[in-house]
C-alpha positions in Angstrom: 49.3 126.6 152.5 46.0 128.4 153.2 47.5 130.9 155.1 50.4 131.5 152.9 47.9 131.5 149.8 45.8 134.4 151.6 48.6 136.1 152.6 50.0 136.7 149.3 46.7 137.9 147.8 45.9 140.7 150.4 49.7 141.9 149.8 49.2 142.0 145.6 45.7 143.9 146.4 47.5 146.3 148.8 49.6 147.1 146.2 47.5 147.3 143.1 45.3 149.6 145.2 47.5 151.5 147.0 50.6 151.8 145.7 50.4 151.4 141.9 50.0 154.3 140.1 48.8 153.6 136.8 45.4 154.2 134.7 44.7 151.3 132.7 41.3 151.7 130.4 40.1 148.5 130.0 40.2 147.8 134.0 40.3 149.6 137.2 43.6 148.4 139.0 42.5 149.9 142.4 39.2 148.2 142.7 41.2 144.7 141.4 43.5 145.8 144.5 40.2 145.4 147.1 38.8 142.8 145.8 42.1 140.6 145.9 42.0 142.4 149.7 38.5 141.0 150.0 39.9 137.4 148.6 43.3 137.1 150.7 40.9 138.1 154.1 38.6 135.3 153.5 41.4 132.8 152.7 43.3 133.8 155.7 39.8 133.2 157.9 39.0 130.2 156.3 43.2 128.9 157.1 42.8 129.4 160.9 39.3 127.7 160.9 40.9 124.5 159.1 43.9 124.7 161.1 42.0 124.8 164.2 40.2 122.1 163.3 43.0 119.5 162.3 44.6 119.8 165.6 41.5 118.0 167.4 42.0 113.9 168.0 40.0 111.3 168.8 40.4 108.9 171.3 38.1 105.7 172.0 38.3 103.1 174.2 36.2 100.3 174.4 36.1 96.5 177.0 34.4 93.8 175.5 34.5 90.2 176.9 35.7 87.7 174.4 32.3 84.8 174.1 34.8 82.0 172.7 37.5 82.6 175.6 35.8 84.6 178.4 38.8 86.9 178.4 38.6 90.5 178.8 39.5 92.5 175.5 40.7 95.9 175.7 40.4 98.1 171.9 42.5 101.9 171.9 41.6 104.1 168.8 43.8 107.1 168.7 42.7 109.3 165.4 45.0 112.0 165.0 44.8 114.4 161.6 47.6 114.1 158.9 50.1 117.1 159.2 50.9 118.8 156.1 
């Protein structure tokens, strides 16, 4: 989602600041075009850095004798992140 997110706004400021070619008085369409640039570069670097970290998993296992039976307990834990 990130990705696609930042994606979108670096190619709506390419445009407004490159290829648009129209004077608007009340705003500057060009520097709207970098700063959406600016915006789309950061959401795109913040999307790898979240993706790279959901693909790490946990894994824990612990052995533990059981006082009432004097058996041997073994307890996996497998934490894996939720895919989107």
């Amino acid at each position: 989602m990130s990705l696609g997110l930042g994606i979108v706004l670096f190619a709506i400021g390419a445009i407004l600041a490159f290829a648009l070619n129209v004077t608007v008085d009340w705003i500057d369409l060009q520097m709207v075009g970098y700063i959406l640039m600016a915006a789309g570069a950061v959401v795109i670097v913040l999307g790898i850095i979240l993706i790279a970290r959901r693909r790490r998993s946990i894994s824990t296992s612990r052995t533990a004798v059981d006082p009432a039976t004097g058996e041997r307990v073994t307890r996996d834990e497998t934490s894996t992140p939720e895919t989107y």
